[in-house]
N, CA, C and O atoms as a GROMACS GRO file, in nm:
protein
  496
    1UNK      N    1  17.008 -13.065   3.088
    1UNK     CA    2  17.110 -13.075   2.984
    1UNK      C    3  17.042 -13.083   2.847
    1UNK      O    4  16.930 -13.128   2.825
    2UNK      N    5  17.124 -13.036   2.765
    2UNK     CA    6  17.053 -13.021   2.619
    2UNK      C    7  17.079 -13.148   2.541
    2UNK      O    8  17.186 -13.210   2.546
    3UNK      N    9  16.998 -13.175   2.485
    3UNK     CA   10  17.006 -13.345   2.423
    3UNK      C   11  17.129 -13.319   2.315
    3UNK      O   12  17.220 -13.401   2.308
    4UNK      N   13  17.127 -13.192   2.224
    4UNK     CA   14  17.200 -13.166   2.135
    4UNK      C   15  17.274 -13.021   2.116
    4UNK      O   16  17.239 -12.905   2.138
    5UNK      N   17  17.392 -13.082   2.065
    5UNK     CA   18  17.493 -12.899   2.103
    5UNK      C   19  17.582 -12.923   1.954
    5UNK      O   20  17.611 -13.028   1.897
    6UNK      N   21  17.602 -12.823   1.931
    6UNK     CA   22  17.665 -12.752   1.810
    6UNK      C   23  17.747 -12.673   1.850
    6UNK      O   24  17.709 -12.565   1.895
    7UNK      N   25  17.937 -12.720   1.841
    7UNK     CA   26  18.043 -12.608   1.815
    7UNK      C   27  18.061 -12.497   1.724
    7UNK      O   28  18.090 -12.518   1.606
    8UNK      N   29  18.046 -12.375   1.772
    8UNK     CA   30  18.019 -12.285   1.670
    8UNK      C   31  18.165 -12.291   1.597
    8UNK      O   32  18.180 -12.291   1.474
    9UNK      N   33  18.275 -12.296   1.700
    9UNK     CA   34  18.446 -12.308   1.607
    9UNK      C   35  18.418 -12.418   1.500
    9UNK      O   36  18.378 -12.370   1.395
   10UNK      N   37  18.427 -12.517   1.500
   10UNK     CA   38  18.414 -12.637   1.435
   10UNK      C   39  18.301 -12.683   1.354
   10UNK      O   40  18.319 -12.729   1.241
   11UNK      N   41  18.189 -12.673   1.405
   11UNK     CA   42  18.063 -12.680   1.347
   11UNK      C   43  18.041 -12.796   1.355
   11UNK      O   44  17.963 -12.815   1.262
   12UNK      N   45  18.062 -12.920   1.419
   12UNK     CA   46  18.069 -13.022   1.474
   12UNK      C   47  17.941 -13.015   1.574
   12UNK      O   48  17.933 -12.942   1.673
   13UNK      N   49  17.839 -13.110   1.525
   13UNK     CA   50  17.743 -13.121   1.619
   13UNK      C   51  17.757 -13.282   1.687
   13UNK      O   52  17.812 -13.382   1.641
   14UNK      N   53  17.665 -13.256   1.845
   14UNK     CA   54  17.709 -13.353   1.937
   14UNK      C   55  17.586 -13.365   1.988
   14UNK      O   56  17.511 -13.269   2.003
   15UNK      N   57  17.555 -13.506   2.023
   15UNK     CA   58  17.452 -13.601   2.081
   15UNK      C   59  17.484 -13.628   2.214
   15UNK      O   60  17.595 -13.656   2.260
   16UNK      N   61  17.328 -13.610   2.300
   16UNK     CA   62  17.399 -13.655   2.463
   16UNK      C   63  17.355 -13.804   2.452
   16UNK      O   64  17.248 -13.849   2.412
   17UNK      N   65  17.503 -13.888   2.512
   17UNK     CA   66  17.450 -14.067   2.468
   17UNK      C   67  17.496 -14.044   2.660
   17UNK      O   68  17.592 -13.982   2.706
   18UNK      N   69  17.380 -14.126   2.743
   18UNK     CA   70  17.420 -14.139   2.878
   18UNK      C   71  17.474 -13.978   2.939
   18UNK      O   72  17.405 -13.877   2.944
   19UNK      N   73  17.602 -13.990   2.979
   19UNK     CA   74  17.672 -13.871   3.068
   19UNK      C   75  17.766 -13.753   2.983
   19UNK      O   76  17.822 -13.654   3.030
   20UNK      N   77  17.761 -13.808   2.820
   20UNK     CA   78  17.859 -13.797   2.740
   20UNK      C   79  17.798 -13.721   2.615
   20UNK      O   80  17.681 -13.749   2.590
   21UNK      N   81  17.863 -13.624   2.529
   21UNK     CA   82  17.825 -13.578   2.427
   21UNK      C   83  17.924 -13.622   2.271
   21UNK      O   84  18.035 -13.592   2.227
   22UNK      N   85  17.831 -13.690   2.235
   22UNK     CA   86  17.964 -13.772   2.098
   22UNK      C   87  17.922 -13.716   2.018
   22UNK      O   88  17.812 -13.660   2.010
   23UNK      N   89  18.070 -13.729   1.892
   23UNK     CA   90  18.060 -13.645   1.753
   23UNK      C   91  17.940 -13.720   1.654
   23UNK      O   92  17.936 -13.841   1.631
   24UNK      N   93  17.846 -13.620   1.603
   24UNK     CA   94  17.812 -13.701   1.467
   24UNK      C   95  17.874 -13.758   1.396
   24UNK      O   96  17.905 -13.664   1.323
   25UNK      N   97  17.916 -13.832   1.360
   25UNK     CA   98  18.008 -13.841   1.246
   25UNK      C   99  17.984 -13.848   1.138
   25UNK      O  100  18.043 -13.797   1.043
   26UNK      N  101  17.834 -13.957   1.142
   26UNK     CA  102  17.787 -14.007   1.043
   26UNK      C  103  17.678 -13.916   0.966
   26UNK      O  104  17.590 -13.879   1.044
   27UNK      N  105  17.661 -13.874   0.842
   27UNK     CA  106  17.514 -13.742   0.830
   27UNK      C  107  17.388 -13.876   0.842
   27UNK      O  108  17.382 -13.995   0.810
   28UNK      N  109  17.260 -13.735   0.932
   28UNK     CA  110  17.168 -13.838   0.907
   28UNK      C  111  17.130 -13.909   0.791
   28UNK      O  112  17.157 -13.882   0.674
   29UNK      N  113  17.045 -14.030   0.848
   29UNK     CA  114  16.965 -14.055   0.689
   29UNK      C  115  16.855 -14.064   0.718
   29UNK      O  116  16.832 -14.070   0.838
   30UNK      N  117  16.724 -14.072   0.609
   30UNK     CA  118  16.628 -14.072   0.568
   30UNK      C  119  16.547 -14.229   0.667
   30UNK      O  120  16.589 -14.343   0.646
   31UNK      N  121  16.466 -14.209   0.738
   31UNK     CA  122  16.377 -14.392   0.788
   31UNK      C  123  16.327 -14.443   0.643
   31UNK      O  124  16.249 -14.389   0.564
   32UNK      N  125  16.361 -14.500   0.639
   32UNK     CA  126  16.320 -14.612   0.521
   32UNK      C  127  16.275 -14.731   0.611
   32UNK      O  128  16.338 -14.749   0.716
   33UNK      N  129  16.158 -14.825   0.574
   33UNK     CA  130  16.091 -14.966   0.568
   33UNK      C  131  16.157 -15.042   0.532
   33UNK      O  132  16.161 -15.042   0.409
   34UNK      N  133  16.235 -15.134   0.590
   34UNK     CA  134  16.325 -15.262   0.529
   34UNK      C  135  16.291 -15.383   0.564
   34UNK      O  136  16.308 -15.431   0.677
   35UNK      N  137  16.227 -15.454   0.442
   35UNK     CA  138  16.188 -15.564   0.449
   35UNK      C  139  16.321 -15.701   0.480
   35UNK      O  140  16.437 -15.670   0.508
   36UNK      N  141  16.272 -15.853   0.467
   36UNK     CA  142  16.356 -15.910   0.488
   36UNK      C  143  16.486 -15.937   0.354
   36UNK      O  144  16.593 -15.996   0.371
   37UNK      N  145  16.438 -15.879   0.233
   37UNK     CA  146  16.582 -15.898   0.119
   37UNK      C  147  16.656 -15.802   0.139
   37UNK      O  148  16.776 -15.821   0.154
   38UNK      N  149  16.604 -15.683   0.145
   38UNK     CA  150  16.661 -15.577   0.214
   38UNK      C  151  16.796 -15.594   0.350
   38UNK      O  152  16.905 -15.538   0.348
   39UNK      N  153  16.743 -15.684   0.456
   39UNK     CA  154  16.750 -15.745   0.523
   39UNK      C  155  16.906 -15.803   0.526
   39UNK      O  156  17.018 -15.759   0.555
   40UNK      N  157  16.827 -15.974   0.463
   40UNK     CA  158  16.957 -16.012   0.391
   40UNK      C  159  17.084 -15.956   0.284
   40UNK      O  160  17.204 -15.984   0.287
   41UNK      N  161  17.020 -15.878   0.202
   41UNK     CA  162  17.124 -15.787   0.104
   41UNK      C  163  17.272 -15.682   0.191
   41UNK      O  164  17.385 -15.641   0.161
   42UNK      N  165  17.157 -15.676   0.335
   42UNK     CA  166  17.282 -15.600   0.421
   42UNK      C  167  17.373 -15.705   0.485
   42UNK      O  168  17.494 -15.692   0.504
   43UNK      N  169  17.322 -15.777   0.507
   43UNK     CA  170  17.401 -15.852   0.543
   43UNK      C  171  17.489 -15.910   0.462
   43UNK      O  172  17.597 -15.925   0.520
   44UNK      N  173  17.487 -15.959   0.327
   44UNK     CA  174  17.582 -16.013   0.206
   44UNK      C  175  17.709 -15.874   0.199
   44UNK      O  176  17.827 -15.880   0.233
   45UNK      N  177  17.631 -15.752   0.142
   45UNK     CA  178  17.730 -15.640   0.154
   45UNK      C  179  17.824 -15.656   0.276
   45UNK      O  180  17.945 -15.674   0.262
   46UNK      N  181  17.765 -15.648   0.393
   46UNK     CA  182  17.892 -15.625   0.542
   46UNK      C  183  18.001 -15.728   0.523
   46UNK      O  184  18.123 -15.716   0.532
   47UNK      N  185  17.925 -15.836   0.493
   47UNK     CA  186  17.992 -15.994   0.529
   47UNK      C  187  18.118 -16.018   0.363
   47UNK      O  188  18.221 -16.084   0.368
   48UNK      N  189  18.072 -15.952   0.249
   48UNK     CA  190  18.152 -16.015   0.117
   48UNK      C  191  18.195 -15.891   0.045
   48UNK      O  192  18.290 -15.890  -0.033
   49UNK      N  193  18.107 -15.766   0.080
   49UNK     CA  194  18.182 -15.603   0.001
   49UNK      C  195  18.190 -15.519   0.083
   49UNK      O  196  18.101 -15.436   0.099
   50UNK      N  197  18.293 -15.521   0.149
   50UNK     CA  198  18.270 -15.441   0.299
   50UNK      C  199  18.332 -15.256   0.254
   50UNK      O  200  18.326 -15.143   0.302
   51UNK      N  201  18.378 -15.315   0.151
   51UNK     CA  202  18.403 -15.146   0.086
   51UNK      C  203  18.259 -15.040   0.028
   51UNK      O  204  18.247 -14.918   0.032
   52UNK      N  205  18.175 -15.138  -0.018
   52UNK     CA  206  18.089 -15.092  -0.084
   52UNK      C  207  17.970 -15.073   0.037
   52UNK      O  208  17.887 -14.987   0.005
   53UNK      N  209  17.946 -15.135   0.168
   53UNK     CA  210  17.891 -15.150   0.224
   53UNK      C  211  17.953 -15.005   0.316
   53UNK      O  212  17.868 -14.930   0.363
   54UNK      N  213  18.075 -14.979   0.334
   54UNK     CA  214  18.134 -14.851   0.415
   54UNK      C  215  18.120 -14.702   0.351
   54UNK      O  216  18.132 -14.593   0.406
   55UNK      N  217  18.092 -14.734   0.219
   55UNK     CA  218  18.087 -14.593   0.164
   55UNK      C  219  17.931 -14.561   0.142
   55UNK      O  220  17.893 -14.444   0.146
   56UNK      N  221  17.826 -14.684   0.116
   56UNK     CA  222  17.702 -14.653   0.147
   56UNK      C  223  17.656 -14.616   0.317
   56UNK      O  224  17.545 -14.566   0.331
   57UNK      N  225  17.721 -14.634   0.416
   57UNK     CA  226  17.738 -14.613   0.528
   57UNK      C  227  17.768 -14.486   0.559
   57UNK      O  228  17.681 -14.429   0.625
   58UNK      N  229  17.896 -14.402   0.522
   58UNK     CA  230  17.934 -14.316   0.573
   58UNK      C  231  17.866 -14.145   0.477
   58UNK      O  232  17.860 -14.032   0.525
   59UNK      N  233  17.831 -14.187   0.347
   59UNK     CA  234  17.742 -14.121   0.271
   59UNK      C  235  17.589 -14.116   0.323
   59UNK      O  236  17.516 -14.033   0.268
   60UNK      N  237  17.544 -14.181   0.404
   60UNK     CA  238  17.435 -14.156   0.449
   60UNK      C  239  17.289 -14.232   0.350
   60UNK      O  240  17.173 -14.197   0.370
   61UNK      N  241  17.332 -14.346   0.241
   61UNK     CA  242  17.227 -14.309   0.159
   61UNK      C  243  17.227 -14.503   0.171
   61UNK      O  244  17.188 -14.579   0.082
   62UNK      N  245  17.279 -14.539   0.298
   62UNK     CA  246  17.258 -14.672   0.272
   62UNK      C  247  17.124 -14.729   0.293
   62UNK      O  248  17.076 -14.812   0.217
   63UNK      N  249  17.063 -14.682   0.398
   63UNK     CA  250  16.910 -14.739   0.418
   63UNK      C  251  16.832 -14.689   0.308
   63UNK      O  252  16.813 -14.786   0.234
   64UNK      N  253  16.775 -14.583   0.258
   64UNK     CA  254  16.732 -14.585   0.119
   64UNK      C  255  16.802 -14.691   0.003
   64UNK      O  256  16.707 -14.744  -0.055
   65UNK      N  257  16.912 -14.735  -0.044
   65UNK     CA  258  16.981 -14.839  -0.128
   65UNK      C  259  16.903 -14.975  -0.075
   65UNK      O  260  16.837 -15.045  -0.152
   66UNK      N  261  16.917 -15.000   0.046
   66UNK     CA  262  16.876 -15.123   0.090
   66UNK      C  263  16.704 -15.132   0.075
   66UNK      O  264  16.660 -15.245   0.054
   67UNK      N  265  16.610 -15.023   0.084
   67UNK     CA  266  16.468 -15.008   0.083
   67UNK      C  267  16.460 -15.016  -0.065
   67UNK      O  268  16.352 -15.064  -0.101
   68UNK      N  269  16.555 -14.978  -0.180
   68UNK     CA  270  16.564 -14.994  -0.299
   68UNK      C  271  16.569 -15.174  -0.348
   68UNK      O  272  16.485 -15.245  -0.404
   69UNK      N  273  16.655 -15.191  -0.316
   69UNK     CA  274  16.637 -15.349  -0.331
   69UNK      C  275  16.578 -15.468  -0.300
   69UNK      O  276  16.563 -15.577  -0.356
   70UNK      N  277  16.544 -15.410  -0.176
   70UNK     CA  278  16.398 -15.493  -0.125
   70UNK      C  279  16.325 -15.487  -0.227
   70UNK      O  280  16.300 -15.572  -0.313
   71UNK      N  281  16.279 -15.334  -0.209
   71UNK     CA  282  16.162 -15.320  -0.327
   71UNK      C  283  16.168 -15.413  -0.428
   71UNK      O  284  16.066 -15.478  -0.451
   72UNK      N  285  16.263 -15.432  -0.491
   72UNK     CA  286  16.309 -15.484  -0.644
   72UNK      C  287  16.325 -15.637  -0.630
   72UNK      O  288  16.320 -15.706  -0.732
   73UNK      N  289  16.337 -15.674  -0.550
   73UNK     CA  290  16.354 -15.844  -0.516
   73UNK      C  291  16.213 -15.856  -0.484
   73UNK      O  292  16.165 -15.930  -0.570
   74UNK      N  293  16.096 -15.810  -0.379
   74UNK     CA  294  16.004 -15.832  -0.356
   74UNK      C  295  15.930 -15.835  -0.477
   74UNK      O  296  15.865 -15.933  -0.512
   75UNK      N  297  15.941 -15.720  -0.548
   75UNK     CA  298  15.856 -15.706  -0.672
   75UNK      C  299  15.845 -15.838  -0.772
   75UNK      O  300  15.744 -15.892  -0.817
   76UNK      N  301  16.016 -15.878  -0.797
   76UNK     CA  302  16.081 -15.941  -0.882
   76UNK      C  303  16.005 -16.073  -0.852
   76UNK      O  304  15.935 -16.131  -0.935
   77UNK      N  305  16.030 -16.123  -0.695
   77UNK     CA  306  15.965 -16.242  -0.654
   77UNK      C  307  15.842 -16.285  -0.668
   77UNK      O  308  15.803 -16.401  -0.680
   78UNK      N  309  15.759 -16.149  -0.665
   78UNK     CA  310  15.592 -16.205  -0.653
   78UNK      C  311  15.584 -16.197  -0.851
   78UNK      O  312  15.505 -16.262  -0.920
   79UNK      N  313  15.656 -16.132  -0.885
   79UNK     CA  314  15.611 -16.159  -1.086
   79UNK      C  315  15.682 -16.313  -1.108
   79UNK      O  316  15.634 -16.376  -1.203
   80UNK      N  317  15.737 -16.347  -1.069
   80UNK     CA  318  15.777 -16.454  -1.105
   80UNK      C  319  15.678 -16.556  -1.054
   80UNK      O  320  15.624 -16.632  -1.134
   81UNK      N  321  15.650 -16.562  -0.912
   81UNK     CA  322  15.592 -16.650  -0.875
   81UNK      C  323  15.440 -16.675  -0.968
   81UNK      O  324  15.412 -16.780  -1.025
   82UNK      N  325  15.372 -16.578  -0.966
   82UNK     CA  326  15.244 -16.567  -1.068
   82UNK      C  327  15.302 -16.610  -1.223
   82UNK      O  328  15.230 -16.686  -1.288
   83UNK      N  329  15.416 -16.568  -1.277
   83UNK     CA  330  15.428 -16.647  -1.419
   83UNK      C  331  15.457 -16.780  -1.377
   83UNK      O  332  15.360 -16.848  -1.412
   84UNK      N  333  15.551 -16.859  -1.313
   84UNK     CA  334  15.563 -16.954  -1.259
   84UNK      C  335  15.425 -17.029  -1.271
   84UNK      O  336  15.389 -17.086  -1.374
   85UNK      N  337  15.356 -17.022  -1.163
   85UNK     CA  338  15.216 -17.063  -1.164
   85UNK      C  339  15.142 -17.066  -1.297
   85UNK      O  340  15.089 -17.151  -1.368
   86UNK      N  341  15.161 -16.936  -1.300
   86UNK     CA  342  15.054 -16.946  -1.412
   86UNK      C  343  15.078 -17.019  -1.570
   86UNK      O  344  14.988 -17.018  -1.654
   87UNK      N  345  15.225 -17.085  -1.596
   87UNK     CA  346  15.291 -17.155  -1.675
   87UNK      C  347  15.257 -17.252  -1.609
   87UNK      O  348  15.198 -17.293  -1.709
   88UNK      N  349  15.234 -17.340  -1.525
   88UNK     CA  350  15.208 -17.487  -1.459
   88UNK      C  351  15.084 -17.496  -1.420
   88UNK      O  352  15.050 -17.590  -1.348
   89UNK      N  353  14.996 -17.400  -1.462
   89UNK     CA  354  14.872 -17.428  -1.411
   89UNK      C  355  14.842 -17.474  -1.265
   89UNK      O  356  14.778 -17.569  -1.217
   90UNK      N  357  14.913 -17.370  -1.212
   90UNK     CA  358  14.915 -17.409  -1.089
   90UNK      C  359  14.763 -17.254  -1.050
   90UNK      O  360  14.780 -17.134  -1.072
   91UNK      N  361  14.637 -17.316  -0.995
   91UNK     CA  362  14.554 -17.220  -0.984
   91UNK      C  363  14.463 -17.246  -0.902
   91UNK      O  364  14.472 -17.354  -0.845
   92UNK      N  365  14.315 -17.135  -0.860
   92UNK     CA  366  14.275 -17.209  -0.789
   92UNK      C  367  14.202 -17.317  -0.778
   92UNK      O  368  14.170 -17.357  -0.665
   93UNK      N  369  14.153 -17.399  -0.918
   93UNK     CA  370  14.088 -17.491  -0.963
   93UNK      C  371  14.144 -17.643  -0.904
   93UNK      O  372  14.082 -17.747  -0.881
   94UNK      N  373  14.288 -17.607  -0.893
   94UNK     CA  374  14.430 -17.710  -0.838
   94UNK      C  375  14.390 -17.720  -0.667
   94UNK      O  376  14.372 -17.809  -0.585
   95UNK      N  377  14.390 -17.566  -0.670
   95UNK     CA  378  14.376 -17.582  -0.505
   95UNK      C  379  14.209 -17.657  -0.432
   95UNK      O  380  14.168 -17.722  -0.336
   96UNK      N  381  14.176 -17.610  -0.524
   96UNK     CA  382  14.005 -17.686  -0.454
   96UNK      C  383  14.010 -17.843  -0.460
   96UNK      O  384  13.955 -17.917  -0.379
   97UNK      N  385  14.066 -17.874  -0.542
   97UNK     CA  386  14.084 -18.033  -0.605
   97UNK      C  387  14.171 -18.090  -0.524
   97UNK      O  388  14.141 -18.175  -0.441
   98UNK      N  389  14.306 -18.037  -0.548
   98UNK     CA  390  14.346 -18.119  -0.440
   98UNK      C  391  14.507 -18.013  -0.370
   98UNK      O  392  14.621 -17.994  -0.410
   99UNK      N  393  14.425 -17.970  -0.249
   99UNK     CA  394  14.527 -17.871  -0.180
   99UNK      C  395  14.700 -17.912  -0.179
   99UNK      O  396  14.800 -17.854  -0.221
  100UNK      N  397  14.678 -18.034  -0.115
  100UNK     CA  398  14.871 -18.068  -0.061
  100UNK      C  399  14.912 -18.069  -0.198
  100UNK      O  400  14.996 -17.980  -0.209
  101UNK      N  401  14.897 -18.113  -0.285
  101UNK     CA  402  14.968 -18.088  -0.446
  101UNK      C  403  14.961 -17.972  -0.500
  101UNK      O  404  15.038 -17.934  -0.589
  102UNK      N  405  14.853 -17.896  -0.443
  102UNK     CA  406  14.880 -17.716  -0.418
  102UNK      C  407  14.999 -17.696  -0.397
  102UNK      O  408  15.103 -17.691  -0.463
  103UNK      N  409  14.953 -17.681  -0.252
  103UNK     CA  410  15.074 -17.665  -0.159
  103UNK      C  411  15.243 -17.694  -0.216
  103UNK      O  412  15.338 -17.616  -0.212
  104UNK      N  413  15.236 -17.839  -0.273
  104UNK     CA  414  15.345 -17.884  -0.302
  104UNK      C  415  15.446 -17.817  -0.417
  104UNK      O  416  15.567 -17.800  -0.431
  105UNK      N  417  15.323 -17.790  -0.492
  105UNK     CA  418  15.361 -17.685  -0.657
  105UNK      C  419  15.390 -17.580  -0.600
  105UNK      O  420  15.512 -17.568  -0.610
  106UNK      N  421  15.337 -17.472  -0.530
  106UNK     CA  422  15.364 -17.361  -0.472
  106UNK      C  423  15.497 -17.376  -0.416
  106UNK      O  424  15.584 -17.333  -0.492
  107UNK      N  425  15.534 -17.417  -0.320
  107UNK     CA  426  15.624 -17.418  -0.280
  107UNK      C  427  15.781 -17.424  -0.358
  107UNK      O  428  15.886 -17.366  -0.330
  108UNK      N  429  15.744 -17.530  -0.480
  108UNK     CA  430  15.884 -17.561  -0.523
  108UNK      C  431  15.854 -17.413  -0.586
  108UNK      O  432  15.950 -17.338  -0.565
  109UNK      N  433  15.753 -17.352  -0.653
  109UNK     CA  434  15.779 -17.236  -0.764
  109UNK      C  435  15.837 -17.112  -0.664
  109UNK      O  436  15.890 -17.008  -0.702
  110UNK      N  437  15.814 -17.148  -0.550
  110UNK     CA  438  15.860 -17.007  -0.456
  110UNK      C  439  15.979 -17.025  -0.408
  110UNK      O  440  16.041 -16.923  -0.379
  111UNK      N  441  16.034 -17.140  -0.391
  111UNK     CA  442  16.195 -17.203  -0.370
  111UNK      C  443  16.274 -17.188  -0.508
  111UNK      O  444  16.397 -17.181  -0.514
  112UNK      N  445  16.182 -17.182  -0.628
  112UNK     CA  446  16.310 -17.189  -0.741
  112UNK      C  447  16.306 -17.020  -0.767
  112UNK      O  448  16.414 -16.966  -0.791
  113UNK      N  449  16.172 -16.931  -0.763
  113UNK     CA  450  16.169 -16.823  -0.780
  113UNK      C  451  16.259 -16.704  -0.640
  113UNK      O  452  16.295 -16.586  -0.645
  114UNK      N  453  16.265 -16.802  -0.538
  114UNK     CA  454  16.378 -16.756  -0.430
  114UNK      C  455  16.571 -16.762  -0.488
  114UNK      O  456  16.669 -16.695  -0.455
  115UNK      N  457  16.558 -16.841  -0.554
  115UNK     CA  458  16.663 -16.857  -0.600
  115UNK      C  459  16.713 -16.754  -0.705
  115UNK      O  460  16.824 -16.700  -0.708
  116UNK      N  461  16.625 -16.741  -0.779
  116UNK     CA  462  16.659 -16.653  -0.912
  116UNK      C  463  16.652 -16.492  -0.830
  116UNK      O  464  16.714 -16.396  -0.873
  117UNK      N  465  16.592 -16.489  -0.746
  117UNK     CA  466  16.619 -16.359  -0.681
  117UNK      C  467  16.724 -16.366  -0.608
  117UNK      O  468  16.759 -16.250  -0.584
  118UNK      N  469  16.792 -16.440  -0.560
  118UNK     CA  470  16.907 -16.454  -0.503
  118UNK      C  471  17.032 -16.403  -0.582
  118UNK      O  472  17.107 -16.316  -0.540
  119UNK      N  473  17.043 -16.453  -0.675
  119UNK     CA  474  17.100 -16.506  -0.762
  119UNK      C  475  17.135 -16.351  -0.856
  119UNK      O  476  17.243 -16.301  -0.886
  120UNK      N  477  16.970 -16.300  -0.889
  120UNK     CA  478  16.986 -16.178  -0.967
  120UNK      C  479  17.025 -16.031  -0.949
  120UNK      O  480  17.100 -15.952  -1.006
  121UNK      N  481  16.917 -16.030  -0.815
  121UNK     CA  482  16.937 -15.916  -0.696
  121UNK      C  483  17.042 -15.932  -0.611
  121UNK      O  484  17.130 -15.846  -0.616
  122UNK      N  485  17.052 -15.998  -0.556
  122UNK     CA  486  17.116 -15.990  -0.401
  122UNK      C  487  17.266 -16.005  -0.438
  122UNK      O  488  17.355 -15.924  -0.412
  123UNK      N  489  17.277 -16.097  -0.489
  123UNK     CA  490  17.453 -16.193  -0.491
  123UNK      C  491  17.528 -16.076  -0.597
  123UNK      O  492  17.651 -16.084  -0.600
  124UNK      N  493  17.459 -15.961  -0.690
  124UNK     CA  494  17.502 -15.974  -0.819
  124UNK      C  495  17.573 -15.826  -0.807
  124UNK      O  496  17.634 -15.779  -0.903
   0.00000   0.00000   0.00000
């Protein structure tokens, strides 16, 4: 059996799933890399804009959108975190001296810089 068939009347192409040949419906899309904001961002869309989330869906161009915003939150996150730091003197001179107050600074600047990406990217 042929994995894939095309109605020449209709032009409707069909996938063998199991015993069965179903309609495309959807046009392909592009593999895109989706990190975890990416991630989460699909999930906010399904769950709070389910309109905006159905027409990036049925247009085909949602996984590229979502590999878009990753990008842009990831990016967003690591510049912040380095100005962050680097406004608190948080460096590695801190870390040799005394790590857990490393640790401790790092963390809040990556919890408040999680936020502002939340906040800017994702929610907005």
């Amino acid at each position: 059996m042929k994995e894939y068939y095309t109605n020449e009347k209709t032009g409707i192409s069909y996938t063998l799933r199991g015993d069965y040949y179903l309609p495309d419906l959807l046009p392909a899309e592009e593999e895109f890399e989706i990190g975890i904001w990416g991630q989460r961002y699909l999930h906010f869309i399904k769950k709070h804009r389910k309109v905006f989330y159905t027409n990036l869906l049925t247009t085909g161009v949602l996984n590229k959108h979502l590999a878009e915003v990753d990008t842009r939150a990831q990016t967003m996150l690591n510049d912040l975190i380095k100005k962050f730091a680097d406004q608190e003197g948080v460096n590695e001179m801190l870390k040799k001296q005394n790590q857990m107050e490393w640790v401790g600074r790092m963390n809040n600047i990556r919890n408040r810089a999680e936020k502002i990406v939340y906040n800017e990217v994702l929610f907005k």
